[in-house]
N, C-alpha and C positions, 0 to 999 in steps of 0.2 A: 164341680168336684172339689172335695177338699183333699189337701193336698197336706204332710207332716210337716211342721215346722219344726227346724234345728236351732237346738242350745246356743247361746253364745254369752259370752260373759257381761254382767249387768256393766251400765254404763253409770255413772256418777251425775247424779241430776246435779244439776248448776245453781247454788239460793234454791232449792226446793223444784225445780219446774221440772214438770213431767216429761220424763223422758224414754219413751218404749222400751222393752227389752223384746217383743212379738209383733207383729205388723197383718192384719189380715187385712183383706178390698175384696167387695163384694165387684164380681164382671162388672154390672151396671155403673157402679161408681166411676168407673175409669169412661163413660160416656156424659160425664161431665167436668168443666174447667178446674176443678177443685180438687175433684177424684185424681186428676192427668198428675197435676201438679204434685198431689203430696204424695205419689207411686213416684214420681220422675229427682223427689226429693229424695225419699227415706230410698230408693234404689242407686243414687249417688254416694250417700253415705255408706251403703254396703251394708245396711240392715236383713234382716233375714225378711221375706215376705212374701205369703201364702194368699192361696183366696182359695176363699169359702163360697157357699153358695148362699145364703143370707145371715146377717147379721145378729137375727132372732139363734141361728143354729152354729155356732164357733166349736171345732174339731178341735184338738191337734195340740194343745196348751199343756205344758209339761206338769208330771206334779205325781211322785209316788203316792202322796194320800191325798185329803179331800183339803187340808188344812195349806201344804203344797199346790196346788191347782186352785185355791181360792187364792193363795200370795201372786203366782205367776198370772194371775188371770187379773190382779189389780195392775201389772205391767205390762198390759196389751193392751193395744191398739187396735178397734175395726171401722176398718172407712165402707162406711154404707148408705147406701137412697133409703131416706125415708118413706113407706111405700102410703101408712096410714096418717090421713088428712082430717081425720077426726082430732082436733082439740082437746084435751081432758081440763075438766076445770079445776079451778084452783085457788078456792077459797080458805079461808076470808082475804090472801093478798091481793089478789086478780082473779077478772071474770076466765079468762083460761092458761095454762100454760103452750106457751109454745116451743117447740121442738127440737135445738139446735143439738143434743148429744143427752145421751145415757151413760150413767156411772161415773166414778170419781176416783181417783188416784189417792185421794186423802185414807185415812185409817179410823175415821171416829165411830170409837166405839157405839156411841146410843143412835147412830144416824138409822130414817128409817128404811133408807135403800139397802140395809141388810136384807131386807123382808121383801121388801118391793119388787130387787131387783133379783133375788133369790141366787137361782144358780147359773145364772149370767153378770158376774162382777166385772167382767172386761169392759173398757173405754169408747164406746162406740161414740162416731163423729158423723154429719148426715151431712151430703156433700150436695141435696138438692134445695139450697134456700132460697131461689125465686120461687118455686113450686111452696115451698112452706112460707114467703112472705103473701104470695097469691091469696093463699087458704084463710093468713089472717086479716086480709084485708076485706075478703070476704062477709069474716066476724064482726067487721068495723061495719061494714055499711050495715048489715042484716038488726044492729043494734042505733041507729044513728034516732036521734039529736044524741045519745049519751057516749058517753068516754068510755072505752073498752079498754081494759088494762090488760096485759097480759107478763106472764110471770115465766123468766129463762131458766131458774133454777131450782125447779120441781125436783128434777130426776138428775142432777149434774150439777156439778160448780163447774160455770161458762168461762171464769177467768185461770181456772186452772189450766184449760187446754187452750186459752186464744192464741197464746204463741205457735199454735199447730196451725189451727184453721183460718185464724179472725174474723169466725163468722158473730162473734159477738158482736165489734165494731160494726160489718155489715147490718146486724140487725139496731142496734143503735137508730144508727144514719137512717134506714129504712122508718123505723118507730118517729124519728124526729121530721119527717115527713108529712106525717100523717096528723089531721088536723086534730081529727077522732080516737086516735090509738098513741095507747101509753105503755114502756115497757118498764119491767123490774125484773131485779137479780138481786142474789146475796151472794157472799163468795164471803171465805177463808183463807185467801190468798193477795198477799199484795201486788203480785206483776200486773200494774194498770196502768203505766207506761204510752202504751201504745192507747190507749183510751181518750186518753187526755185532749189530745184534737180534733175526736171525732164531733161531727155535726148533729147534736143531742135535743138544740132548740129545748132544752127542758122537759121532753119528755118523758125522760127516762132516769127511775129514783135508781140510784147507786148506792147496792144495802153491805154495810159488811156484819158479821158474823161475828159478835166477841163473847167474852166471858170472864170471871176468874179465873186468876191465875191457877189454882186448884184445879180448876176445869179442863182447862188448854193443855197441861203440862202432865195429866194423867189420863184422859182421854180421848185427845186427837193430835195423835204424831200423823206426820206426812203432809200438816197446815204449816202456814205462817207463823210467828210470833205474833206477840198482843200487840209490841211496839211498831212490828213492821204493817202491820193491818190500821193502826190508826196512824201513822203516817202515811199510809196508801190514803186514807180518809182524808187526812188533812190538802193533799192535791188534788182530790177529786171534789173536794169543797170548791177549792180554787180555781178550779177547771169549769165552773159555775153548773154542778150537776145537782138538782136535787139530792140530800143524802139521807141515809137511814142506816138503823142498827137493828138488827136481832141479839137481844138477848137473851141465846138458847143453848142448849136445855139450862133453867131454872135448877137449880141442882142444889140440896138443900145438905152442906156439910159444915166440920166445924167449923166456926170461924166464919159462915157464910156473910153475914151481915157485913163484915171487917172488908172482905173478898171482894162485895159488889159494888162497896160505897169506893174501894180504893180503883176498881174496873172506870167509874165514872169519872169520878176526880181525875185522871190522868187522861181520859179523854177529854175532859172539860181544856185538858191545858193543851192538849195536842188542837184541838177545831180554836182557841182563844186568837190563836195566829195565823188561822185561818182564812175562819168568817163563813160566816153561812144563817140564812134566814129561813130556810125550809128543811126542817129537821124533823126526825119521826124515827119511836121505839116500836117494837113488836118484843111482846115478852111471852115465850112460850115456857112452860113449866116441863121437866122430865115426865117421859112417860114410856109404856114397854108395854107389847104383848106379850103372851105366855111361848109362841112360835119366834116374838123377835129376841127374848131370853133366851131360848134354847140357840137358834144360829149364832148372838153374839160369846154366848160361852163356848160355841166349839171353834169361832174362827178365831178368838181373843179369851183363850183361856188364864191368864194371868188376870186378868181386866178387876180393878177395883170398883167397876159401877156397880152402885149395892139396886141389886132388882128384888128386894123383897119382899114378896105381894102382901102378907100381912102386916106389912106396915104401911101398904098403901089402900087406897079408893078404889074401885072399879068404875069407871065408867062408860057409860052404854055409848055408842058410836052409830052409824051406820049399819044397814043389812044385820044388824042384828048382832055386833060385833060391838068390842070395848077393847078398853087400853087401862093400863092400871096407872092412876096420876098421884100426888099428893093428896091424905086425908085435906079436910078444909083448913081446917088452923094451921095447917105448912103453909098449904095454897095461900090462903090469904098473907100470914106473914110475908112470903115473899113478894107477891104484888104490893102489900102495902107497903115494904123496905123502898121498894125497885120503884115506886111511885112517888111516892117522898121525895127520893133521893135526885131522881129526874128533874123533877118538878124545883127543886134548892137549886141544881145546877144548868138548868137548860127551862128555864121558865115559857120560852116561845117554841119549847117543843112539842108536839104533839102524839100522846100515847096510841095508835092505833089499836091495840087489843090484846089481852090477855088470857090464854088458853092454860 
């Protein structure tokens, strides 16, 4: 049974870290080591917290209108059992994503868990990870002699919430295990601290998420800064982790060329004193349905991301579905800038792919 949960005044996140203002547990959760603990925490600190009867279905989340219960619902919390051991794949990074939390605390505008995750934006964390380490191990042998990658950060940024759970670390250590199985994430957030001595063996590329300063500064409040994200970078070189950068969305404004080449150069000097010899871009272009338009203008009606379909492409996708990208002569300018510019500064990097 779900039960009303009572107001209380928002708490002051600490340097950005997520910090609840709602707290739901599903019963089951509290039948594992994980679930006990973070009920026996957030019940010490005198948080308010409800259960629900699944995680899929959260009651009780405050909000005169829908724009109110989308804010209040980025500041909840639900500790729930993963119940589905099906894998969703997750190409072109990895052959699947695996499953440690849904949703994210951050605000960016063009993300596609607007859509995705529709009218469930609240923080859910899954407190059964031997059951969901089992599942991908499964996926390792079912695929052997080859390498199965699998990708943390489908549906969630993992470093956002490890201060909660550390099942990130856990799945690390677990991945660096595995002779067969490799893991990835990107994150937006620099708290990786705690990452730094876990037992990785190399398996595991450590992505983060940059942009122009244009980008950062008008369409994702509730991340890190550019400077605190590539010094997170420059320790997690040194912590001898595979590393990687997304740079997404591609976003084509004034001054863009000035924006991406000054994004790199300052990286260059941040990894210089670093060090690192396994480096790798992914460079994804802006893109929008006509349904992720409509959600992002009524949760982010101020928003200057220009979604104007006549000045974009359509392109065909899946099921019979498209997304509207860059006509080609954007497209290509910017991979060709973004390519160059790579290729001048990080010459032993490797571009993994351009969408």
């Amino acid at each position: 049974m779900t039960t009303t949960v009572l107001e209380r005044p928002s708490v002051q996140a600490i340097d950005r870290m997520f910090v609840p203002d709602y707290i739901f547990f599903e019963p089951d959760a509290l039948n594992y080591p994980l679930g006990k603990e973070l009920y026996a925490r957030y019940q010490s600190e005198g948080l308010p917290i409800s259960m629900t009867t699944s995680h899929n279905q959260v009651r009780g989340i405050p909000g005169e209108t829908d724009l109110e219960k989308y804010r209040n619902a980025k500041r909840t919390l639900v500790v729930g059992v993963r119940k589905t051991m099906k894998f969703e794949q997750s190409k072109p990074s990895a052959e699947y994503a695996i499953p440690l939390a849904t949703g994210c605390a951050a605000h960016c505008h063009y993300c596609y868990l607007n859509t995705n995750i529709g009218s469930k934006p609240y923080i859910r964390v899954y407190v059964n990870t031997d059951e969901i380490f089992d599942q991908a191990r499964t996926y390792i042998e079912e695929r052997l002699p080859e390498i199965t990658r699998f990708e943390a950060a489908c549906t969630s940024d993992p470093v956002g919430i490890e201060h909660i759970t550390g099942n990130l670390k856990r799945t690390i250590e677990f991945m660096g295990g595995q002779e067969h199985g490799r893991l990835r994430f990107v994150t937006k957030f620099h708290h990786v601290d705690s990452l730094l001595d876990a037992k990785h063996n190399g398996h595991t590329r450590f992505r983060f998420s940059v942009n122009a300063d244009y980008v950062i500064k008008n369409f994702e409040p509730g991340t890190s800064t550019f400077d605190q994200r590539i010094e997170a970078a420059g320790k997690v070189a040194r912590a001898g982790y595979p590393l990687g950068f997304i740079v997404a969305p591609l976003y084509w404004f004034e001054g863009w060329e000035k924006g991406y080449t000054d994004l790199l150069e300052r990286l260059k000097n941040q990894l210089d004193t670093a060090g690192t010899n396994d480096l790798t871009f992914e460079l994804i272009q802006h893109r929008f349905t006509k349904i992720a338009k409509k959600v992002i203008l009524e949760r982010y009606p101020k928003t200057k991301l220009a979604m104007n379909e006549e000045e974009r492409k359509y392109k065909w996708g899946k099921y019979g579905k498209g997304k509207y990208v860059y006509p080609d002569v954007q497209a290509k300018a910017l991979h060709a800038h973004l390519r160059e510019e790579i290729g001048r500064l990080f010459p032993e990097a490797r571009i993994e792919y351009f969408t």
